[in-house]
C-alpha positions as CSV (number, residue, x, y, z in Angstrom):
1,X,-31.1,11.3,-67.4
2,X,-32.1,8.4,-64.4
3,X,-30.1,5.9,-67.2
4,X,-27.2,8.2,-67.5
5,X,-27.7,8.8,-63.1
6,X,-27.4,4.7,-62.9
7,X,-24.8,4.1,-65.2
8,X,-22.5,6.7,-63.4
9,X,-23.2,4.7,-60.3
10,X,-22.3,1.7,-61.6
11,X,-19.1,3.0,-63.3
12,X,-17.9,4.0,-59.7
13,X,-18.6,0.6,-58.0
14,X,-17.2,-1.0,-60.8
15,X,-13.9,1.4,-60.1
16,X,-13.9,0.7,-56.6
17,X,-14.1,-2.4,-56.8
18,X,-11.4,-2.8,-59.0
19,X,-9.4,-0.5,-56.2
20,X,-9.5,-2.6,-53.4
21,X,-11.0,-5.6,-54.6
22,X,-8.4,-8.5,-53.6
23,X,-7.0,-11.1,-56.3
24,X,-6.3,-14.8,-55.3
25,X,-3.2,-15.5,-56.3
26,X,-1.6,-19.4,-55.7
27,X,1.7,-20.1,-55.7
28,X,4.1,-23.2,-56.0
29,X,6.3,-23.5,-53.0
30,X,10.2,-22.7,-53.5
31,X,9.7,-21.0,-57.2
32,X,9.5,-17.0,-57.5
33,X,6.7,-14.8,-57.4
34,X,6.3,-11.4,-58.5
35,X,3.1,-9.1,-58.1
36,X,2.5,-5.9,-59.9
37,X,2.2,-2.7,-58.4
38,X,-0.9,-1.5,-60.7
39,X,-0.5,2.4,-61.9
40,X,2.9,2.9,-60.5
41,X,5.1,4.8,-63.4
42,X,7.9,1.9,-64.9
43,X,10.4,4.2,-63.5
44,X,12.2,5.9,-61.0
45,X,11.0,8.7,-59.3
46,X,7.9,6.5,-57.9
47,X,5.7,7.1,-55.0
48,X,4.7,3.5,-54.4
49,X,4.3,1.5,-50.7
50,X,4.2,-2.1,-50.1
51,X,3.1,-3.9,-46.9
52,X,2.5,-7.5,-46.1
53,X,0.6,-9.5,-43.5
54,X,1.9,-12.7,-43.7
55,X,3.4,-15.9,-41.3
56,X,6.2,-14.0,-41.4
57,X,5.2,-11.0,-39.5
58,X,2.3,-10.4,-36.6
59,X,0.9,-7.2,-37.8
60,X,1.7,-5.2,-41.4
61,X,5.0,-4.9,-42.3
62,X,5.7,-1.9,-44.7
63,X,8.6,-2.6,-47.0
64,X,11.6,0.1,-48.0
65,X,12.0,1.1,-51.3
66,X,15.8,1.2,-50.7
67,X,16.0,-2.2,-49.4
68,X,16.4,-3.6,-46.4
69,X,16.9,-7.3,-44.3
70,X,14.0,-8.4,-46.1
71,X,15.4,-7.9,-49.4
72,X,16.4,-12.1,-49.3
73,X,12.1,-12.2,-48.6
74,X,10.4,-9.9,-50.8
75,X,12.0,-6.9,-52.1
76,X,11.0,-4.4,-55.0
77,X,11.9,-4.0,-58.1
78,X,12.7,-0.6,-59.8
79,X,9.5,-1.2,-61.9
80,X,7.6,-1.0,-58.5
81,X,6.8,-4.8,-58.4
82,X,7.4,-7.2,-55.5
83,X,9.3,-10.2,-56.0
84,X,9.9,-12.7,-53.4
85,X,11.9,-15.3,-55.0
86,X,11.4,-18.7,-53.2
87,X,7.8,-18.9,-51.8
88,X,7.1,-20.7,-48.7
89,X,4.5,-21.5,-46.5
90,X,5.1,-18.9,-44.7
91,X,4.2,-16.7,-47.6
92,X,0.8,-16.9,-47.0
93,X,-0.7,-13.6,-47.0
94,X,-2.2,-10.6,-47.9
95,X,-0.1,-8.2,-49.9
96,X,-1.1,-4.5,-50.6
97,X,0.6,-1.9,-52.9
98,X,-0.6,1.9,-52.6
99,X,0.8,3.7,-56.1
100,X,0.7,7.6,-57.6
101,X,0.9,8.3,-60.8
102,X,3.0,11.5,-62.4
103,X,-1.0,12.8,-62.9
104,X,-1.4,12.2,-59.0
105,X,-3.8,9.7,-59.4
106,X,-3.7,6.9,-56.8
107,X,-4.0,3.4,-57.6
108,X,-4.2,0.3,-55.0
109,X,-3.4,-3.0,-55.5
110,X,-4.4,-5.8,-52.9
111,X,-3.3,-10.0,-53.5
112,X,-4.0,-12.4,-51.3
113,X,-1.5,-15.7,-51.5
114,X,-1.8,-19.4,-51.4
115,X,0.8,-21.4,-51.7
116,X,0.6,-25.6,-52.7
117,X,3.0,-28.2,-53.5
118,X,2.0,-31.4,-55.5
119,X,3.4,-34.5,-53.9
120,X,3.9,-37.7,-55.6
121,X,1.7,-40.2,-57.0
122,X,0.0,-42.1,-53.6
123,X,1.3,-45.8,-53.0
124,X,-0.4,-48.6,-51.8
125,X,1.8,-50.3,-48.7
126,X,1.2,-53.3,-46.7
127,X,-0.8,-54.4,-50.0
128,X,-3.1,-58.1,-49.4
129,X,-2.2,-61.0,-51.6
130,X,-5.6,-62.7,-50.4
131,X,-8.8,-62.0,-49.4
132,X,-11.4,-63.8,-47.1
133,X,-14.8,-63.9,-47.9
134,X,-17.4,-63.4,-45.4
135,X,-15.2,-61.6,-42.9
136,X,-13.7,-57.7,-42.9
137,X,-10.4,-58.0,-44.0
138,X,-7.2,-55.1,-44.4
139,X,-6.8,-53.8,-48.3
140,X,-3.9,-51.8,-47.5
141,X,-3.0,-48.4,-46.4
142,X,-2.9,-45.4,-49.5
143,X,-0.2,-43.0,-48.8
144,X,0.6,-39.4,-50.0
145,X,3.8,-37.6,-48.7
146,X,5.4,-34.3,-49.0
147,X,1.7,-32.8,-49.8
148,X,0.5,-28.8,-49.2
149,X,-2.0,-28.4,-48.5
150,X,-3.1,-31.6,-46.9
151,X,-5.5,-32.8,-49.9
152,X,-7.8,-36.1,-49.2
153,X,-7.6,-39.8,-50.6
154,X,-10.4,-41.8,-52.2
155,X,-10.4,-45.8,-52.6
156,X,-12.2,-47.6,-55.8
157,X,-13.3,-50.8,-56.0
158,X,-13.3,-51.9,-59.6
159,X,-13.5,-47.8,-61.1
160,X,-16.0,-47.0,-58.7
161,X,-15.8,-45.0,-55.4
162,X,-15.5,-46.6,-52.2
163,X,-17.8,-45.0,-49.3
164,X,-17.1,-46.3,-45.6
165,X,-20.5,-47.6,-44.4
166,X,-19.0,-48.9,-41.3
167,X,-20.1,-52.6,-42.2
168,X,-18.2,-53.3,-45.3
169,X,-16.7,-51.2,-46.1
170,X,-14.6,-49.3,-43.3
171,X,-11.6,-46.2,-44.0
172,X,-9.4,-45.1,-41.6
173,X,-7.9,-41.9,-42.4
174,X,-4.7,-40.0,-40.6
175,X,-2.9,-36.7,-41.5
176,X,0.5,-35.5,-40.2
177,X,2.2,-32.1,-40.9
178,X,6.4,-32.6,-40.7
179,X,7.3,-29.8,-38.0
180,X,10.1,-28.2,-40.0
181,X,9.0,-27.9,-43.5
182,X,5.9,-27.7,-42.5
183,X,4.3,-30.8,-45.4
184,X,1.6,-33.5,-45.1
185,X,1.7,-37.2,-45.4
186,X,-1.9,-38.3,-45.1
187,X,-2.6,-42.0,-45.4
188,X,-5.6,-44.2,-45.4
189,X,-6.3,-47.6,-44.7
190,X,-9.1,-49.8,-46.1
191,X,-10.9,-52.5,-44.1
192,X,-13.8,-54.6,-46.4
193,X,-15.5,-57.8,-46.1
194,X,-15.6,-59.4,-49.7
195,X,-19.6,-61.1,-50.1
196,X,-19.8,-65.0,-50.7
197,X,-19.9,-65.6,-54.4
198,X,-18.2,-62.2,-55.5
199,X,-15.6,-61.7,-58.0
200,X,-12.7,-63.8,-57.0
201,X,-10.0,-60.9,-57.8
202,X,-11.4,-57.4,-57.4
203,X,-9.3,-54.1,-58.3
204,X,-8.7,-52.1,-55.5
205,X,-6.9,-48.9,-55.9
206,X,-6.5,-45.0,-54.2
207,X,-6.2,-41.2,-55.5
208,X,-5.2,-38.2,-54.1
209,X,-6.9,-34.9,-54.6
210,X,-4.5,-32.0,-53.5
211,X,-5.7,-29.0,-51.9
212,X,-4.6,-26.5,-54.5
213,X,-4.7,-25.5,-57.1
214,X,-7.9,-27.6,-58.4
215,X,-6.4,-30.2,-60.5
216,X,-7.1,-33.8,-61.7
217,X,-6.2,-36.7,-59.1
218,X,-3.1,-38.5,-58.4
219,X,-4.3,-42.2,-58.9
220,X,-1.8,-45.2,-57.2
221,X,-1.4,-48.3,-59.2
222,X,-4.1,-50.8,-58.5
223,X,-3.8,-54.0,-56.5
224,X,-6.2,-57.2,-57.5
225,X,-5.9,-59.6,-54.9
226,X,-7.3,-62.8,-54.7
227,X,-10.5,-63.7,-52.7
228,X,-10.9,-66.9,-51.0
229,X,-14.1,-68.6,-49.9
230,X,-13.6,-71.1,-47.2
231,X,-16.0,-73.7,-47.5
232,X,-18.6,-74.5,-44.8
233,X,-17.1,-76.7,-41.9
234,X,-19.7,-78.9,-39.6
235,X,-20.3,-76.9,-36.7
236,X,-20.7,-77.5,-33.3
237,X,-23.8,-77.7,-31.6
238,X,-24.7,-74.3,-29.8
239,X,-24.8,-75.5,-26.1
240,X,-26.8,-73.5,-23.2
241,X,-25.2,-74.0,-19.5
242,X,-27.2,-72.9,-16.5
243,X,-25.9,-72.1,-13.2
244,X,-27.5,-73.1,-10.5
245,X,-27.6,-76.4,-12.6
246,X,-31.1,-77.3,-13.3
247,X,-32.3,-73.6,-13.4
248,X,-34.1,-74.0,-10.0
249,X,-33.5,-71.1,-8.1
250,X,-34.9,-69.3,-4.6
251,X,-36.7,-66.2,-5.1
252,X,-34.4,-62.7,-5.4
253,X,-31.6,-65.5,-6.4
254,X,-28.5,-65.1,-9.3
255,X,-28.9,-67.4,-12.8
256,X,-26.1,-67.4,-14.4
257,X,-26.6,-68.5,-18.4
258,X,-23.9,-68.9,-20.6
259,X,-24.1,-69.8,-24.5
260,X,-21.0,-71.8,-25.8
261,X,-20.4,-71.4,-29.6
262,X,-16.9,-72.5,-30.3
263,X,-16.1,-71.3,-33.6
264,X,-13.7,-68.6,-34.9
265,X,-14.7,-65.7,-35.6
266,X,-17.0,-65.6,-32.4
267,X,-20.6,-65.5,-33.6
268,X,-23.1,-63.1,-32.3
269,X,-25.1,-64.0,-29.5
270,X,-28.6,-62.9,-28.8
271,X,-31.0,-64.6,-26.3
272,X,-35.0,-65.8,-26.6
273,X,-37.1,-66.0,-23.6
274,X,-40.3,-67.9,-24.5
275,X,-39.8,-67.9,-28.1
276,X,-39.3,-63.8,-28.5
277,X,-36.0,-62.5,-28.9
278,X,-34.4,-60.0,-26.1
279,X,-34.0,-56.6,-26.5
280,X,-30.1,-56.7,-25.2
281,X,-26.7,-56.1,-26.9
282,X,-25.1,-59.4,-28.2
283,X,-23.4,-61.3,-25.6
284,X,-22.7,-65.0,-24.8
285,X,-23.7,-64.7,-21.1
286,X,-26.8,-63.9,-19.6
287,X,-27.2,-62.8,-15.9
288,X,-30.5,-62.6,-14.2
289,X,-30.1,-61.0,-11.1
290,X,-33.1,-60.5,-7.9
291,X,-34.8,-63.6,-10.0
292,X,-38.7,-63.0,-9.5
293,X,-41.6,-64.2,-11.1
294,X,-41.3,-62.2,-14.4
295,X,-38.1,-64.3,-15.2
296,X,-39.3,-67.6,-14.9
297,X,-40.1,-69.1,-18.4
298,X,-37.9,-71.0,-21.7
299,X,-34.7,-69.6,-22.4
300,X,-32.8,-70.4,-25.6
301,X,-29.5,-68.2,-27.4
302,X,-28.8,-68.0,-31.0
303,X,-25.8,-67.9,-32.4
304,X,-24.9,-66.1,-35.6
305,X,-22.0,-66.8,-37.7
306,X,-20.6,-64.9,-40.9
307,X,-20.6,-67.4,-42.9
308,X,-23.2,-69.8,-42.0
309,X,-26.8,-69.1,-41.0
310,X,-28.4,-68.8,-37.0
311,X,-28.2,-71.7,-34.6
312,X,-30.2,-72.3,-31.8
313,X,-29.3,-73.9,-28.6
314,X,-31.3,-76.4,-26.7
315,X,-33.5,-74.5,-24.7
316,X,-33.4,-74.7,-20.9
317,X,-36.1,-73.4,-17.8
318,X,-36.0,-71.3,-15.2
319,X,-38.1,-71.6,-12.0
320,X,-38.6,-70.2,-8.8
321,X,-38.5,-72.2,-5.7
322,X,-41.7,-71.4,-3.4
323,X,-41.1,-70.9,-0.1
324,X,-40.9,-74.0,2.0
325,X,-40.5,-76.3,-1.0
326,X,-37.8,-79.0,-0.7
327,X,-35.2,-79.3,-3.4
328,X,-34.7,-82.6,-4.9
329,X,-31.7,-83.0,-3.7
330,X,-31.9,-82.0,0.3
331,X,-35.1,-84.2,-0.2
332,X,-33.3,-87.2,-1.5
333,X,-30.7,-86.9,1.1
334,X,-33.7,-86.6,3.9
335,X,-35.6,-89.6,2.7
336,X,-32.9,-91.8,2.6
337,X,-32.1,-91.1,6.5
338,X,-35.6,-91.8,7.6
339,X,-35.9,-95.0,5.4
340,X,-32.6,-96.1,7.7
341,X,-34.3,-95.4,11.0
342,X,-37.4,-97.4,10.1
343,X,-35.6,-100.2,9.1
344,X,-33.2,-100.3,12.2
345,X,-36.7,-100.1,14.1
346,X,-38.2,-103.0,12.0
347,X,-34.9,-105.2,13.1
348,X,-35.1,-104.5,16.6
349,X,-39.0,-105.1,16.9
350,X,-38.8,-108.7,14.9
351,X,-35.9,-109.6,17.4
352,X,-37.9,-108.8,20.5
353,X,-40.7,-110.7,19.3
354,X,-38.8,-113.7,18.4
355,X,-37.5,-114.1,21.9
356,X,-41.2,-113.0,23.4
357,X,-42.3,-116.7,21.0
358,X,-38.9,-118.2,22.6
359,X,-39.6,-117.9,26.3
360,X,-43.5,-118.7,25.3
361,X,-42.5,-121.8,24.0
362,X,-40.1,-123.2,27.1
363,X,-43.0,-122.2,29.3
364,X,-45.4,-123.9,28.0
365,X,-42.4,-127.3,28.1
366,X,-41.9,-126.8,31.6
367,X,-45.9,-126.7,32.6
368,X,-46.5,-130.4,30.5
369,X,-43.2,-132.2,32.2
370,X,-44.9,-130.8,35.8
371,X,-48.1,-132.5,34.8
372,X,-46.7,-136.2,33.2
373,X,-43.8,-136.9,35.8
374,X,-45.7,-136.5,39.7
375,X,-43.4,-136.8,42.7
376,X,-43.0,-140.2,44.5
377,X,-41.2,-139.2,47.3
378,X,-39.6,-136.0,48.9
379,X,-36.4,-136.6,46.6
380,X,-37.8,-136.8,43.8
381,X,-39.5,-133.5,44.2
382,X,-36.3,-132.1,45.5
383,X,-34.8,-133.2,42.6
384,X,-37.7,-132.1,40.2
385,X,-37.7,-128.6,42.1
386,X,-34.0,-128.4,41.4
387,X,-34.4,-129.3,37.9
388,X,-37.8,-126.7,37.1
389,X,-34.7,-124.3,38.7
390,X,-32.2,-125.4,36.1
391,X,-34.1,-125.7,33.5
392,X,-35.1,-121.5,33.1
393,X,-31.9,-121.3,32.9
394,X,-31.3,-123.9,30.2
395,X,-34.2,-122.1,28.1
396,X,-33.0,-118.6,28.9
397,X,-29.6,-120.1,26.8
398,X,-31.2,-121.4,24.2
399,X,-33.1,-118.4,23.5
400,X,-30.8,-118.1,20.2
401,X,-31.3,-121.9,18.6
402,X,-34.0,-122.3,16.4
């Protein structure tokens, strides 16, 4: 009896849910569609309703069985079924259909729409011919037109699925809807950087997957260009300038460093202080600003190139100036001044003394004629006077002869 209880109840869920249960139904835009009106009798007289809720309308829409303006949309067909006979996007919907038998048993019929449209197969545009190893290069761009709904496109490499990691392997991906019909041209483009030593013509190539219904992919015809490995050039040394030159600075002062790499592509740039690297962002110039003691030590950059390994630059210090501490230079211009004054002073002290010796010497000349040479007469000691006169006079002179 409980068996018998349970299968009744089953029975009626089942029922029910065959009542109002709704059925997916997908349609191909611009080709007819007709939907049954389940238990309506196959002909006239019919008690039968049909309403809509579609793009078409903003609330239910109950359809006349004696037709109406939207006969040229969906109208009904003396069998009680609904044809709409070109499909569009706006078509997307729920439709219900409420049907009474002769017996006056009520059956109800409920569809829900989707429409699609299948584009093309997917081209590859913009296609490369060549390939540079070591450095991200453009593939092409996939594109898919005239598509509904949207669907996505995948890019292989060699049969296998490409997945952007952002490093090499990087997909740009756009969609746009056409504002009148309402379709989608979606298209990708595919960045990669080939490795050194890979195969020197890989097969790129893209599919599209459309929205609905679930079907197999729309493949493009592959591409296979080549890949070309420039060979290692000599590089220039990695220099390191310093500004103030020297890397001497005053304390809370600027230092300017700047790494100069010049190579194409730029390398990355990362800096060492005291032989550990520095937790910055890559960047070729390094400003120390408010410089204090916790700056001062060996700075170096390294520079990193895609195809060639890290290079270090010469390595350069930085120092603080303590207060009161002469730079090099102001000292160098300071010593130079004072070694002018003392020997300016050294020239004028051996000339003074040279004529101190000079007027020593006719002294001494005049004192030892005095004492040979005695006067004889008034005259002659006239004369000798007037002559010790001249004879200062004569020495004074000769102050400049040897």
């Amino acid at each position: 009896m409980a068996a018998r209880a349970a299968a009744g109840a089953w029975m009626l869920v089942l029922s029910l849910w065959g009542a109002v249960g709704s059925q997916n139904i997908t349609a191909r835009i611009g080709e007819p569609l007709v939907l049954n009106c389940k238990g309506a009798p196959k002909k006239p007289p019919q008690q039968l309703e049909w309403k809509l809720n579609t793009g078409r309308t903003e609330a239910w829409k109950v359809l006349s069985t004696q037709g109406d303006s939207w006969d040229r949309v969906a109208r009904i067909l003396p069998n009680g079924s609904l044809l709409l006979p070109a499909v569009g996007i706006q078509d997307e919907g729920t439709f219900r259909c409420r049907a009474m038998s002769r017996k006056g048993k009520e059956t109800k019929s409920n569809y829900r729409v989707q429409v699609y449209k299948i584009p093309g197969k997917p081209e590859i545009v913009d296609p490369a011919s060549e390939l540079t190893a070591g450095v991200p290069n453009k593939v092409g761009t996939c594109v898919s037109e005239g598509g509904y709904p949207a669907g996505t496109i995948n890019w292989h490499l060699d049969g296998k699925h490409l997945v952007s990691d952002g490093k090499g392997v990087s997909v740009k991906e756009e969609t746009r809807r056409h504002p009148e019909t309402g379709l989608f041209t979606v298209q990708s483009e595919l960045m990669v950087t080939p490795a050194l030593g890979g195969a020197p013509r890989p097969t790129f190539s893209c599919s599209f997957s459309p929205g609905l219904p679930r079907r197999r992919a729309l493949h493009a015809a592959p591409i296979q260009p080549r890949v070309w490995a420039p060979k290692p050039v000599p590089l220039e040394k990695v220099q390191l300038v310093v500004e103030p030159e020297g890397g001497a600075v005053a304390p809370g002062g600027t230092v300017t460093l700047t790494c100069e790499a010049p190579a194409q592509p730029p390398p990355q740039i990362h800096w060492i202080k005291d032989g550990m690297p520095l937790r910055l962002s890559p960047s070729p110039v390094l400003l120390l600003r408010e410089v204090g003691p916790q700056d001062q030590g060996i700075y170096s950059c390294v520079a990193t190139y895609p195809t060639h390994g890290p290079q270090e630059s010469p390595a350069v210090r930085i120092s603080i100036i303590e207060t009161g501490e002469e730079e090099p230079t102001t000292g160098y211009v300071r010593g130079s001044g004072l070694g002018t004054l003392a020997l300016a002073l050294e020239i004028l002290g051996g000339l003074g003394t040279a004529a101190l010796l000079i007027g020593i010497i006719v002294w001494q000349r005049r004192k030892h004629r005095e004492e040979r040479k005695a006067p004889e007469n008034q005259e002659e000691e006239e004369h000798t006077e007037l002559n010790q006169s001249e004879e200062p006079e004569v020495a004074e002179g000769s102050t400049g002869g040897p």
